[in-house]
C-alpha positions in Angstrom: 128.4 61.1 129.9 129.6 58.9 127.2 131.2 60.7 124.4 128.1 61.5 121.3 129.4 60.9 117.7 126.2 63.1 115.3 127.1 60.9 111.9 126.7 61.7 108.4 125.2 65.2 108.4 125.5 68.3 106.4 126.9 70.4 108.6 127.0 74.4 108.8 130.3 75.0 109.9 132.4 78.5 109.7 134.0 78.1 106.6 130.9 76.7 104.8 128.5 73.7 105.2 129.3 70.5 104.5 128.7 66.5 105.0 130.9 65.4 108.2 130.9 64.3 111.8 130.6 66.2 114.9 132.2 64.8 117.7 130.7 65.7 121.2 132.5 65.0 124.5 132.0 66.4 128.0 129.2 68.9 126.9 131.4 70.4 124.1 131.8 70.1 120.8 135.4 67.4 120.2 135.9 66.9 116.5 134.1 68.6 113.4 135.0 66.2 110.2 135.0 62.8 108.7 135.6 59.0 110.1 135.6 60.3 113.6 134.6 57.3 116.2 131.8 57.4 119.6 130.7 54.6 121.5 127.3 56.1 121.1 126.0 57.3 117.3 123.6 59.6 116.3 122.9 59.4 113.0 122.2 62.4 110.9 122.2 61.5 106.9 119.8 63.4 105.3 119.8 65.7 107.7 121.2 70.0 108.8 123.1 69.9 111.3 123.3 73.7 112.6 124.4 75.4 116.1 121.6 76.1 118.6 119.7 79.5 117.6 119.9 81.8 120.1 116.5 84.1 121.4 117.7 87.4 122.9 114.3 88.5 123.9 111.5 86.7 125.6 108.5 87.4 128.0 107.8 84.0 128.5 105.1 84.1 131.2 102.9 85.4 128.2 102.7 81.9 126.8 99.3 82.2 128.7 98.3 85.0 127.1 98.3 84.3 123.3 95.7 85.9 121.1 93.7 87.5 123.8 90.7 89.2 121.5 91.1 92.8 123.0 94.4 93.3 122.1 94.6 91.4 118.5 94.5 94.3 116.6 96.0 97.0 119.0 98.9 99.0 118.6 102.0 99.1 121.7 100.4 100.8 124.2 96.5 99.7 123.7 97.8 96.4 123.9 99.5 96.6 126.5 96.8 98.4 128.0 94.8 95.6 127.5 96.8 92.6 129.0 97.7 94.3 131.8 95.1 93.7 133.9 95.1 89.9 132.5 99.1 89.8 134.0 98.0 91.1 137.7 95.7 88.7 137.9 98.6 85.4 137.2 99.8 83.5 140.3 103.6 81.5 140.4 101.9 78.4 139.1 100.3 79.9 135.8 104.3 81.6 135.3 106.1 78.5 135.8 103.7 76.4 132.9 103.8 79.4 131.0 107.7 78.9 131.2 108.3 75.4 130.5 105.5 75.4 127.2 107.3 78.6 126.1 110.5 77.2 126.3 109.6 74.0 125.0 107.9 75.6 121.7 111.6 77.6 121.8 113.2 73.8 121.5 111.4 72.2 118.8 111.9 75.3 116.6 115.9 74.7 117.2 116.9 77.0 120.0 119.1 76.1 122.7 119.5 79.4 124.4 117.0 81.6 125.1 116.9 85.2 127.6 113.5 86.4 129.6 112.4 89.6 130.3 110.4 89.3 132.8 108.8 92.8 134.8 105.4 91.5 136.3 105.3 90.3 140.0 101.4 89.6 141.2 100.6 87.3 144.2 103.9 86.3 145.0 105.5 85.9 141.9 108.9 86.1 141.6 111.9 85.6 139.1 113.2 81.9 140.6 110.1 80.9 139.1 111.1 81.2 136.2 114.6 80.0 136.9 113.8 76.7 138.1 110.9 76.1 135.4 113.6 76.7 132.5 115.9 74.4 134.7 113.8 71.7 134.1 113.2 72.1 130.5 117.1 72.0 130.1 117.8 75.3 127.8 120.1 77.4 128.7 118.8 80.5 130.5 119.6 84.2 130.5 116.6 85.7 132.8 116.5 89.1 133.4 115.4 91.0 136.4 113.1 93.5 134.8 110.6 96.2 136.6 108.4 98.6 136.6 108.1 101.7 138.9 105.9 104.3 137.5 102.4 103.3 137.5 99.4 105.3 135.5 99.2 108.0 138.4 102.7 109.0 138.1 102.5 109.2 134.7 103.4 105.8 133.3 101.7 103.5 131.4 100.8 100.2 133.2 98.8 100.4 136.6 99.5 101.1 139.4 99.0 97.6 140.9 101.4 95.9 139.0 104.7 98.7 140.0 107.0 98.0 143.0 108.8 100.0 144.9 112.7 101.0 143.6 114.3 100.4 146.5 112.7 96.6 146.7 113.8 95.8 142.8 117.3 96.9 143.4 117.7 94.5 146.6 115.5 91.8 144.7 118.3 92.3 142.0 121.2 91.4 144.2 119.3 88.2 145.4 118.5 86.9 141.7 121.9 87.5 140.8 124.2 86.3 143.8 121.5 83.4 143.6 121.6 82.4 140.6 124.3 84.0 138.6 126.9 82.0 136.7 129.8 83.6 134.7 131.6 80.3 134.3 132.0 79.4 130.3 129.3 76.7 130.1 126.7 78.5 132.5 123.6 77.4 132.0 121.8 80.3 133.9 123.1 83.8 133.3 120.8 86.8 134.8 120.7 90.0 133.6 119.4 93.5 135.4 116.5 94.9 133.0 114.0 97.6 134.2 111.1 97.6 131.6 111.2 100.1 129.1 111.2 104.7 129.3 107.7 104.4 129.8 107.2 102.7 133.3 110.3 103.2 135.4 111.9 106.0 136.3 115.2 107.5 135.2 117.0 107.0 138.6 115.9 103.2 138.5 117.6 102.9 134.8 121.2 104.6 135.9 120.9 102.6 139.5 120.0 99.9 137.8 123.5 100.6 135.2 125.8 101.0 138.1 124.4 97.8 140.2 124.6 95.6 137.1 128.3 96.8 136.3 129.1 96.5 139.8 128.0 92.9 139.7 129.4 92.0 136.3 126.3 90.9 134.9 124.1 92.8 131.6 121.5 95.2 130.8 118.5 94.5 129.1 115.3 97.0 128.2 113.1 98.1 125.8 114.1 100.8 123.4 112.6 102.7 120.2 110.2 100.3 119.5 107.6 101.9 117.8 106.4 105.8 117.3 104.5 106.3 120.2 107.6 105.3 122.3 109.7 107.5 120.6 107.0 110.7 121.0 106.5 109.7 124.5 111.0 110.1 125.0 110.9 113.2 123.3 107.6 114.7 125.3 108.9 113.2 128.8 112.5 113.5 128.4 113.3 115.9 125.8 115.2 113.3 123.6 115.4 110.5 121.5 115.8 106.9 122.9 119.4 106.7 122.2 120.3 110.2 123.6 118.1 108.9 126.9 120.3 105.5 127.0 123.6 107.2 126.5 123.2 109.7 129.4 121.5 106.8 131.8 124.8 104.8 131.4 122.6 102.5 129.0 125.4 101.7 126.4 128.2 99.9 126.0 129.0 95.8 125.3 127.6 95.0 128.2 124.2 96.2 127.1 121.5 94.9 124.4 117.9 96.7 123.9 115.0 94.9 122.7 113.3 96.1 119.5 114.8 99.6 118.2 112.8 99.4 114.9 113.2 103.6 115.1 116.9 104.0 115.9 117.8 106.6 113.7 121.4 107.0 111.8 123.1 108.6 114.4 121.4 106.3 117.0 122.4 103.8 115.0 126.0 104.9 114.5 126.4 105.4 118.6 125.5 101.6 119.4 128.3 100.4 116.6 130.3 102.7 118.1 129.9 101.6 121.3 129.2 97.8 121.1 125.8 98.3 122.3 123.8 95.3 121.2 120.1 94.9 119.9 117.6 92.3 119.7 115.4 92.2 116.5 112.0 90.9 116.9 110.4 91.2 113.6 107.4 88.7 114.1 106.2 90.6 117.1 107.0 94.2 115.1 104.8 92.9 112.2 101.9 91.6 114.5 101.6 95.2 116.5 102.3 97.4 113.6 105.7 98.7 114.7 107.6 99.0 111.8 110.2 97.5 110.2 113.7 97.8 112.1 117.2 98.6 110.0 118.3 96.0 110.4 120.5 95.5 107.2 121.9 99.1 108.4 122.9 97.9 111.9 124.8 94.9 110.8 126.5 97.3 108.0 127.2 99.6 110.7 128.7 96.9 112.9 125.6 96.6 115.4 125.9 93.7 117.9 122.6 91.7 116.3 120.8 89.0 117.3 117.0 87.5 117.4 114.1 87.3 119.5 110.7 86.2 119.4 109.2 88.4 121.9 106.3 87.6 124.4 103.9 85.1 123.1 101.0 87.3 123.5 102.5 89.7 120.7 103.7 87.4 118.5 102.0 85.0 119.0 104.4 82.2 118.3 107.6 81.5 119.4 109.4 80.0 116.3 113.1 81.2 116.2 113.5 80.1 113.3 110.1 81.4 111.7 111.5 84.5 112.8 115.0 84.4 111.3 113.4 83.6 108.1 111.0 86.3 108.6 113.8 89.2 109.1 115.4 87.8 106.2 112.5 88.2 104.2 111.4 91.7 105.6 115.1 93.0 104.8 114.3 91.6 101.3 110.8 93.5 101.6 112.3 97.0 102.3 115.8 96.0 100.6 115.8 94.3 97.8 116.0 90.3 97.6 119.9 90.5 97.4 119.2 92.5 101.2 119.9 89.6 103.1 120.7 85.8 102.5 119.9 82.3 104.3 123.4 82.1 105.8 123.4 85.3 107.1 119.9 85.2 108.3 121.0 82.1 110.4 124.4 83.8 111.7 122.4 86.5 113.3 120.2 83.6 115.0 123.3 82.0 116.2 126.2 84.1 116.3 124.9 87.2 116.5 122.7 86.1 119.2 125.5 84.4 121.4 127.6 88.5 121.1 124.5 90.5 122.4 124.4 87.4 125.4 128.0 87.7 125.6 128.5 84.1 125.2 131.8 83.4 123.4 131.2 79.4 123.9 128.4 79.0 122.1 126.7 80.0 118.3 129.2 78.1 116.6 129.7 74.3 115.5 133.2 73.9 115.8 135.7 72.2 118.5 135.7 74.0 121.8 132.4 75.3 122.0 129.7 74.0 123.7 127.7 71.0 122.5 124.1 72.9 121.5 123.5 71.5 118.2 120.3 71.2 116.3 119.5 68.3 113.4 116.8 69.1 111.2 115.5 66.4 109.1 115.7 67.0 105.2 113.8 64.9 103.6 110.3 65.9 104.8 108.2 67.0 102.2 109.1 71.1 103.2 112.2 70.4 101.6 111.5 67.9 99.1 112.9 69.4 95.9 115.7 71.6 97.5 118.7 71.4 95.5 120.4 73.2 99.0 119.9 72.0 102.3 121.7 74.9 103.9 119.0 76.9 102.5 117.2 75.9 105.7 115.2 79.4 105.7 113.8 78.4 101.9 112.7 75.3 102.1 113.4 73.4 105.3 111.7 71.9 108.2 110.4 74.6 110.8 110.8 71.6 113.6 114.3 70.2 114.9 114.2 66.3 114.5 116.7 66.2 117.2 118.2 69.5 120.2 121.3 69.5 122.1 122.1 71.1 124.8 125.6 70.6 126.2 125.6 67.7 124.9 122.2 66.2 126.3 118.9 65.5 124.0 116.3 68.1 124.9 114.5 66.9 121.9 114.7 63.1 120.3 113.0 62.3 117.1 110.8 65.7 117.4 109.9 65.1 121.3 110.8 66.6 124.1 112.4 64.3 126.4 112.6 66.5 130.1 109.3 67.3 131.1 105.7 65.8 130.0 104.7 68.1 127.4 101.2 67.4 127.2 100.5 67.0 130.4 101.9 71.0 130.7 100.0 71.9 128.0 96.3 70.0 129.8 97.3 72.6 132.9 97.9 75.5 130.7 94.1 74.7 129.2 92.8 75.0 132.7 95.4 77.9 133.7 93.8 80.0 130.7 90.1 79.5 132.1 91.7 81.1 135.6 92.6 84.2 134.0 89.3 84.4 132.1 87.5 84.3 134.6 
């Protein structure tokens, strides 16, 4: 691969954005600065130039499953309650589309790195679906392993149908992983162990699952605190509060990130700084099922491990990441105060922040040595006609990247994607949505 001079662009750098050159070579980022030379050019006047954002919690085969009527105006567990039966009823094809529109949505809105919880495994489904649908969209990947185990007539929430048995997700676990499973700095698939949430496995799957995953090397992901009914339902079944049921389950640590925790208290909050224990703030899909608001100008303060996710399409229902940094910025504003939270830091918790709770030290940043995921978003649109900032991306700026990296290679040229026939997926998902009407 030739070496990729990106030309003329304001560029958010560490120390501050400003116009200069970004110099790619070998699928990492060169040279950040001005009259640097490429045999190939990209050019970028008039345009952002940002690091890849970063989504730290997905459910991508949900892409199927947007605005289903039944569960439009439902709280957690109704919803869930109602697409439940909808998920037993999808088949590997109908995960794999879901997938690569998902993931393509995820591109155009400037992500380069996106996780996936995925936990439902009808008629043969199984996690290298995912896998090798996000391997040909060309994002980097962090799927998770997730589970459930307790179905409604043990107790749990989703039916029984859709639960496996313990000893089957902990072998399925080491195959995913000694699959698929790349530590090397520049992975593009990292997998994670991530049994559902307190509410559908049990409590010997979660510290089973802790030891497996540490003695693997690889990260924990679940669901945690994310809305009142979860937390009554920790404190009816187990006698605690989410964060006293993760510490004693082996749940914390660096190596660990929950989704949600919109009801973390102060001294829940205060145990994952003090422990490195990461979190991933979906505020989108928080609004859209009435969650709450999550403190999350508190955790950064407190020196939380933060980053952003858009959740599963069906509670969203979009997958914008970054509609949803500018939408935490403006919630923290909401619940705050406007001096809460500003652009830049909005946009470091959708890069850096989100690279931390992945444990990804080579990407997040644009600067030389870390990998080549780079997004260029295209100024002088008419959403930004009239900014007298261009790093205020989050104010007025484009909500589609003009042009994606990702290690180096154009996912997305002149507002296309470039890997995969994205209408063509999106014709199949028309007649994949009449299947699971029906």
């Amino acid at each position: 691969m030739a070496d990729l001079l990106i030309r003329g662009g304001t560029v958010l750098a560490p120390d501050g954005a400003r116009r200069a050159d970004v110099l790619v070579r070998g699928g990492a980022i060169a040279a950040v600065g001005d009259g640097l030379q490429a045999p190939e050019v990209l050019e970028a006047a008039g345009c952002l130039v940002t690091p890849g954002l970063v989504n730290t919690h997905h459910h991508l085969y949900q892409t199927l499953t947007r605005a289903v009527p039944e569960g439009q105006d439902a709280t957690l567990f109704g919803w869930l309650n109602a697409l439940y039966p909808v998920w037993a009823r999808m088949r590997p094809e109908h995960v794999a589309c879901a997938v690569r529109i998902g993931l393509a949505e995820l591109a155009l809105s400037g992500c380069t790195t996106s996780s996936d919880h995925h936990y439902v495994y009808p008629d043969g489904v199984t996690l290298d679906d995912t896998i090798h649908a996000a391997a040909e969209v060309g994002l980097r990947f962090h799927p998770t392993r997730g589970a459930m185990s307790i179905g409604r007539s043990a107790g749990g929430l989703p039916p029984d149908s859709l639960v496996e048995d313990e000893g089957a997700i902990l072998e399925d676990c080491i195959r995913v992983v000694d699959r698929f499973h790349d530590p090397a700095e520049g992975s593009m698939c990292r997998v994670g162990i991530a049994p559902c949430s307190p509410f559908s496995v049990s409590r010997g799957l979660m510290r089973d699952a802790a030891l497996l995953a540490r003695d693997k090397g690889v990260r924990l992901h679940t669901h945690l605190a994310e809305n009142d009914e979860d937390v009554a339902f920790s404190l009816g079944r187990f006698g605690c509060r989410p964060g006293q049921y993760a510490e004693d389950l082996g749940w914390t640590g660096a190596d660990v990130w929950h989704a949600h925790c919109v009801k973390l208290d102060a001294a829940e909050i205060a145990l994952f700084a003090r422990t490195g224990t990461g979190v991933a703030h979906c505020p989108c899909s928080n609004c859209r099922l009435g969650s709450g608001v999550a403190p999350l100008r508190a955790m950064l303060d407190a020196g939380v491990p933060v980053g952003l996710g858009v959740d599963g399409s069906a509670s969203n229902d979009a997958a914008s990441l970054v509609g949803e940094a500018r939408q935490a910025m403006l919630l923290q504003r909401v619940v705050r105060g406007a001096d809460a939270m500003g652009v830049r830091e909005a946009l470091d918790v959708a890069t850096r922040g989100g690279a931390r709770v992945l444990g990804r030290s080579d990407i997040g940043v644009l600067a030389p040595g870390y990998r080549a995921d780079v997004a260029i978003w295209d100024m002088r649109g008419v959403e930004a006609a009239g900014s007298w900032d261009h790093a205020a991306l989050l104010l007025a700026g484009p909500r589609r990247v003009r042009d994606l990296l990702v290690e180096g290679r154009r996912v997305v040229e002149d507002g296309r994607i470039t890997t995969f026939d994205l209408e063509a997926e999106i014709c199949r998902a028309e007649g994949f949505v009449r299947d699971l009407m029906a």
